[in-house]
C-alpha positions as CSV (number, residue, x, y, z in Angstrom):
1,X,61.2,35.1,23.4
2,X,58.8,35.5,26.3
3,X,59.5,37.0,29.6
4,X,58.3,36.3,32.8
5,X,58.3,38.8,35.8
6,X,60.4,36.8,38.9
7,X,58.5,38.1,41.5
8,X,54.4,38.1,40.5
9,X,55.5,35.0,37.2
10,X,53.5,36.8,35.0
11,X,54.2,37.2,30.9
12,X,55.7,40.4,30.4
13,X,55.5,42.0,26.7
14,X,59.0,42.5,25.0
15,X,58.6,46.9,25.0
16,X,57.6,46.7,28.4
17,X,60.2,48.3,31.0
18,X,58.1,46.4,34.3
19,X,55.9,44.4,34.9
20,X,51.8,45.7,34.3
21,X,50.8,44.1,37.9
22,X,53.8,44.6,40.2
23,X,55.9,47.5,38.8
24,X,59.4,44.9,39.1
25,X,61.5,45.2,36.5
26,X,63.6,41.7,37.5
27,X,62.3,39.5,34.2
28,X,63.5,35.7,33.4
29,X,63.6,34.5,29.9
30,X,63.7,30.5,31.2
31,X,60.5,29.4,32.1
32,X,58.3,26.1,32.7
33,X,54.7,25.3,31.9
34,X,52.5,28.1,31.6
35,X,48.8,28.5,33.1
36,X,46.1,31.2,31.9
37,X,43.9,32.4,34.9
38,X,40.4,33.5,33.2
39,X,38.3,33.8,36.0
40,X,40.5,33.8,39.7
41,X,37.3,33.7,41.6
42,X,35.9,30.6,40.3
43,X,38.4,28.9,39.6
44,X,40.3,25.7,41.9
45,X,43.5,26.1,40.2
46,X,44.1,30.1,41.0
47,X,43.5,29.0,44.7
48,X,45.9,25.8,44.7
49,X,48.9,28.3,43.3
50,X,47.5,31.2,45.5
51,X,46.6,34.0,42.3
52,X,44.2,36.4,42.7
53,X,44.3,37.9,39.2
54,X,43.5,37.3,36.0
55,X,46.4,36.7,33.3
56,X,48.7,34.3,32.0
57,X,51.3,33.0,34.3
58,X,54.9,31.1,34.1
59,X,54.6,27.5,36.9
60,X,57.9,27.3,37.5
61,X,60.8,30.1,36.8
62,X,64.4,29.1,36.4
């Protein structure tokens, strides 16, 4: 099962002990929709939802 990081919503690997981009180590295993951020830069949806780096990210944590 996938986790998500509660503060930064970004996919955590299962051996991981915190989260890659903001050291947390508060995960959620129920999640909603799921978005993959390729370029942040270029792209309209990273600004609408305010991300800034590249990765695969949970919409809506529960």
């Amino acid at each position: 099962m996938k986790r998500v990081c509660r503060q930064c919503k970004v996919f955590v690997d299962e051996g991981k002990g915190s989260c890659q981009m903001c050291k947390n180590s508060d995960f959620a295993t129920a999640w909603q929709g799921r978005i993959n951020i390729i370029d942040p830069v270029k792209s309209f949806i990273s600004k609408k939802v305010e991300l800034t780096r590249e990765g695969d990210y949970a919409l809506k944590i529960r």
